[in-house]
KOLROSE-928450 format. One record per residue (C-alpha): x, y, z. Coordinates in steps of 0.001 Angstrom, whole numbers, padded with zeros to 6 digits. Each point is the difference from the previous one (the first is absolute). Example, Ala and Ser with C-alpha at 12.3 -4.5 7.8 and 13.67 -1.06 7.14 Angstrom:
<nodes>
+---------+---------+---------+
:      xx :      yy :      zz :
+---------+---------+---------+
:  012300 : -004500 :  007800 :
:  001370 :  003440 : -000660 :
+---------+---------+---------+
</nodes>
This chain:
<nodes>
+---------+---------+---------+
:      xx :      yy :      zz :
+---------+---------+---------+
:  034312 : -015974 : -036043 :
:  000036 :  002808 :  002012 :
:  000758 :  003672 : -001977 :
:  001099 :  003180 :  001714 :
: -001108 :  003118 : -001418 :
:  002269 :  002510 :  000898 :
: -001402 :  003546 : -000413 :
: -003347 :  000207 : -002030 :
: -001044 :  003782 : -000206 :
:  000789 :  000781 :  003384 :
:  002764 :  002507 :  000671 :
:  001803 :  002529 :  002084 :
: -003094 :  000387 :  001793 :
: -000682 : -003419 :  001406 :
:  003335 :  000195 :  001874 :
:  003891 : -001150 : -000399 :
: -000534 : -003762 :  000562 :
: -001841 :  000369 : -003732 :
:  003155 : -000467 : -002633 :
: -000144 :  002726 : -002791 :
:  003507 : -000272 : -001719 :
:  002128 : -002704 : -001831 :
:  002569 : -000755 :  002696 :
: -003230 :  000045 :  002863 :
: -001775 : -002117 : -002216 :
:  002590 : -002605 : -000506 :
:  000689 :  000232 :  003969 :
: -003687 : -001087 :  000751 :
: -000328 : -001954 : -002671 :
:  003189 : -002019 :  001204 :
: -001192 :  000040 :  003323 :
: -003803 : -001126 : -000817 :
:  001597 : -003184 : -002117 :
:  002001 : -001071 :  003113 :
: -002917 :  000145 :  001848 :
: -001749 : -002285 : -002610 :
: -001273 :  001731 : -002818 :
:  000132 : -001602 : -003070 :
: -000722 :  002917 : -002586 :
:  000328 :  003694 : -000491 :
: -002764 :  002192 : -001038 :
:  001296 :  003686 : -000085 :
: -001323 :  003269 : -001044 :
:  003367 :  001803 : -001390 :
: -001109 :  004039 :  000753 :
:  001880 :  003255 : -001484 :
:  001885 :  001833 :  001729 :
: -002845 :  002397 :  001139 :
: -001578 : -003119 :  001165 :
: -002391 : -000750 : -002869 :
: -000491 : -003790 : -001652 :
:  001429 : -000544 : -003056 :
:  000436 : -001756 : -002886 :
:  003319 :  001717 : -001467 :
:  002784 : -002090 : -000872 :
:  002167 :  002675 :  001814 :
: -001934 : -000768 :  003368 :
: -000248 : -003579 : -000251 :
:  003866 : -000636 : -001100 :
:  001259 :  000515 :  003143 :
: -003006 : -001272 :  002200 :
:  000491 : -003548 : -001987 :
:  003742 :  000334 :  000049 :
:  000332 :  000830 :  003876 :
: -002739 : -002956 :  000858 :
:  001665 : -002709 : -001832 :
:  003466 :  000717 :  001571 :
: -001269 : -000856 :  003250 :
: -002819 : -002742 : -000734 :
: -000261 : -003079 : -002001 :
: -003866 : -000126 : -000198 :
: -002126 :  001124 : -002743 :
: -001006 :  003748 : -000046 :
: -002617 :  001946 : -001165 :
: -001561 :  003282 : -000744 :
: -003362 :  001352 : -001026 :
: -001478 :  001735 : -002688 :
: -002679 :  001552 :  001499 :
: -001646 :  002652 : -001613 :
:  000877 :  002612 :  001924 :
:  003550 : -000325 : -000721 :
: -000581 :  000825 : -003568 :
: -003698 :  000549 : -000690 :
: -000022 :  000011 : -004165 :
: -000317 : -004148 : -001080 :
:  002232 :  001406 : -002732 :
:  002951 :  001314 :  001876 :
: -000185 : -003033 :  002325 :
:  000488 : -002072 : -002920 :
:  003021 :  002020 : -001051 :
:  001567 :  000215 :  003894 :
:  000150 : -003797 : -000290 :
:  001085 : -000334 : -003213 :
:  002914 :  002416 :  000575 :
:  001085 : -001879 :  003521 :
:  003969 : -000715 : -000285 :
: -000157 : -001971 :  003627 :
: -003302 : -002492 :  000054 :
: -001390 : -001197 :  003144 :
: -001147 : -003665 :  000427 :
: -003509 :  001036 : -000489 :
: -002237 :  002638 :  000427 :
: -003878 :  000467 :  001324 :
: -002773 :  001107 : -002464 :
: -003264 :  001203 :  001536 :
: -002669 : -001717 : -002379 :
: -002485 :  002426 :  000217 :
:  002145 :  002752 : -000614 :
: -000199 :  001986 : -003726 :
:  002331 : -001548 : -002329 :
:  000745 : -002998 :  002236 :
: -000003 : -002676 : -002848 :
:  002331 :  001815 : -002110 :
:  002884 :  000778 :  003077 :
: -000319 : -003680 :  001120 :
:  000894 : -001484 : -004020 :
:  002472 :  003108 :  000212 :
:  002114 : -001804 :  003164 :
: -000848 : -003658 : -001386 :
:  001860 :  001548 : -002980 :
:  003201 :  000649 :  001626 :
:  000340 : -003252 :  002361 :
: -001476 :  001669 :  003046 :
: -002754 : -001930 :  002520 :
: -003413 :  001576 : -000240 :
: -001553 :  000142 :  003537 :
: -003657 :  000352 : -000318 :
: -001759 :  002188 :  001820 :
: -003269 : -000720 :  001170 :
: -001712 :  002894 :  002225 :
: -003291 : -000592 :  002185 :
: -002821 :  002215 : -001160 :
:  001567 :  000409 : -003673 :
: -000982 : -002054 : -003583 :
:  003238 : -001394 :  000383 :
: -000718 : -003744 :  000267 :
: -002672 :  000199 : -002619 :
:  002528 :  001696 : -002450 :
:  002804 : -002038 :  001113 :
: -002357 : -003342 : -000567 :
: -000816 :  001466 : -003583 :
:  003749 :  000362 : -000682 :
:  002519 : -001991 : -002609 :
:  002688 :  001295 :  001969 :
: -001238 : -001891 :  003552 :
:  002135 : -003645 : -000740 :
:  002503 :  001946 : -000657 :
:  000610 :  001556 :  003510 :
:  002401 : -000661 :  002854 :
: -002805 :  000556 :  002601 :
: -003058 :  001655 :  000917 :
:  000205 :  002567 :  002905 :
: -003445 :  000091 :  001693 :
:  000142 :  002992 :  001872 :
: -002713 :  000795 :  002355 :
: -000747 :  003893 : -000069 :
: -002235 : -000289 :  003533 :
:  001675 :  001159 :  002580 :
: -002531 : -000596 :  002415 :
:  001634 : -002905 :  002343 :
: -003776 : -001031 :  000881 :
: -001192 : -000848 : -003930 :
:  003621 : -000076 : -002140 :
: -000296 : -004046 :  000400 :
: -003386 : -000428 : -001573 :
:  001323 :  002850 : -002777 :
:  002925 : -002361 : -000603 :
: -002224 : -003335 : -000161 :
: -002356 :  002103 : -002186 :
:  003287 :  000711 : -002096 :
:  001244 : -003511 : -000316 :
: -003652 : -000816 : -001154 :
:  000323 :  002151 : -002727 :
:  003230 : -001006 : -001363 :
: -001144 : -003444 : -000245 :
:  002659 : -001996 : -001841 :
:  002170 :  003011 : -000731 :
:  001196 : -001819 : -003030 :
:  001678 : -002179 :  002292 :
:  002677 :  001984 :  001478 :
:  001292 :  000427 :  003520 :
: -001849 :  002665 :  001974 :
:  001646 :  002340 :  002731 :
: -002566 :  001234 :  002231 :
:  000583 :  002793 :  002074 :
: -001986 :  003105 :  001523 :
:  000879 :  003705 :  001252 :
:  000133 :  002309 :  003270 :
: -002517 : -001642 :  002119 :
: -001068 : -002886 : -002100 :
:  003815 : -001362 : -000742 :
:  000407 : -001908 :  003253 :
: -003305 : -001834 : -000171 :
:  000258 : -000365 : -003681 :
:  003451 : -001618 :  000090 :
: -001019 : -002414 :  003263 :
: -002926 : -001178 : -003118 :
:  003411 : -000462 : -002725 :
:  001566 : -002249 :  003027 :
: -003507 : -002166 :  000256 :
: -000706 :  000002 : -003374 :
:  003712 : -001027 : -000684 :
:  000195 :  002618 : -002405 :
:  003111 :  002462 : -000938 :
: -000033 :  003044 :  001871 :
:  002036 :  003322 :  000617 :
:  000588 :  002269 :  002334 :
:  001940 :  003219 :  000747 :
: -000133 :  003641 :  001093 :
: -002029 :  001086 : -003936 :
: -002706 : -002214 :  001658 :
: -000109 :  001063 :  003750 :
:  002030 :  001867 :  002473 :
: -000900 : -002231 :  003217 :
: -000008 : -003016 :  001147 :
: -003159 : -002333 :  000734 :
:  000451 :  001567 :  003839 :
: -000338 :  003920 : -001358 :
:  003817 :  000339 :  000770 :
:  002086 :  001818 : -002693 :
:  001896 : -002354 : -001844 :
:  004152 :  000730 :  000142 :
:  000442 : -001049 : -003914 :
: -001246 : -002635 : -002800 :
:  002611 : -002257 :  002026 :
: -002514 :  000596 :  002919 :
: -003098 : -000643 : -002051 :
:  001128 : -002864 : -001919 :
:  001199 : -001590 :  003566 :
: -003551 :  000336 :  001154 :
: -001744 : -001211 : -002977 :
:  002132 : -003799 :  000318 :
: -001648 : -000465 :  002968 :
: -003207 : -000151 : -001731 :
:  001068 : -001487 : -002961 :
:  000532 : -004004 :  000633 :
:  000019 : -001037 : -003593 :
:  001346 :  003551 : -001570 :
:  002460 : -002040 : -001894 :
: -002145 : -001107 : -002594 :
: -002500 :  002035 : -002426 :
: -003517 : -001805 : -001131 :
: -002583 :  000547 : -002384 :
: -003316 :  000482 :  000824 :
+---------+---------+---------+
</nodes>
């Protein structure tokens, strides 16, 4: 399995080639899946370019995806799309379009509660699991972990010189991970080495312009399409997600 993630919290900023509205993100997405991506991960943004949580923003996100892909799609719930545990809670519960899942950093305030929240209303939970956090421990400790579609290990070090011992360190730590698949991926400098470790490991991975901006050479990528092109080459046995 190989996800694209479309956007994370970059923006206008980080250049036109990073897709900000509905009809941009459906383009890339599209264009990322023919490439060989085999999931969405999006982060559906205001229109003053903020993440969020609002059933008004992620209507039309959701709506303009699935006209132009038949994979599954997702979107976080980071906290700083909506910081209160609370009013996350109520975002979710107040969704009129649902994606096919949605990631929940575990060591996040209020993470158990927005996870049973989604489980709730049909939608995937997508684990997150952050280097340098209590999020394995509290994610080992949790009733909610069988429950799961995955775990996302994401490996925080961008440092392309010590991101693969972070993510070995990582995988350590989530020992069984109540027996669900893991995606293992990294960021900025540490994405390309960490995702080269998903393709030995034979572990799920994703890739995409929320996680890095270049490719392994230091060119600037064109698009996801570009990224996701790239990352196959590495990937031998992306089809299939294990344990560990």
């Amino acid at each position: 399995m190989v996800q694209v993630c479309l956007n994370g919290s970059r923006g206008a900023g980080d250049g036109a080639r990073v897709p900000l509205t509905p009809s941009a993100l459906a383009e890339s997405a599209a264009d990322a899946v023919a490439a060989g991506a085999t999931d969405v991960h999006v982060h559906p943004k205001s229109p003053c370019g903020q993440d969020s949580l609002s059933a008004g923003v992620l209507t039309p996100v959701l709506t303009a995806l699935r006209d132009r892909v038949r994979v599954p799609v997702g979107v976080t719930t980071g906290v700083w799309a909506e910081p209160d545990p609370a009013a996350r809670v109520a975002r979710i519960r107040g969704w009129t379009v649902l994606p096919d899942h949605a990631s929940v950093n575990w060591h996040e305030p209020g993470a158990e509660e927005v996870a049973a929240a989604l489980l709730a209303r049909g939608v995937g939970v997508e684990a997150g699991i952050w280097s340098g956090t209590d999020g394995a421990a509290r994610f080992a400790a949790s009733p909610l972990g069988p429950r799961v579609l995955r775990v996302l290990a994401e490996v925080t070090d961008a440092d392309p010189g010590s991101a693969v011992t972070t993510a070995r360190a990582l995988l350590a730590e989530l020992g069984p991970a109540h027996g669900r698949p893991v995606l293992l991926h990294g960021e900025d400098g540490g994405a390309w080495p960490v995702l080269r470790l998903a393709g030995r490991l034979g572990l799920a991975t994703r890739v995409g312009l929320e996680d890095t901006l270049f490719l392994p050479d230091g060119e600037r990528a064109h698009s996801n399409a570009h990224l996701v092109s790239e990352a196959l080459k590495w990937l031998p046995h992306s089809g299939t997600a294990k344990t560990v």
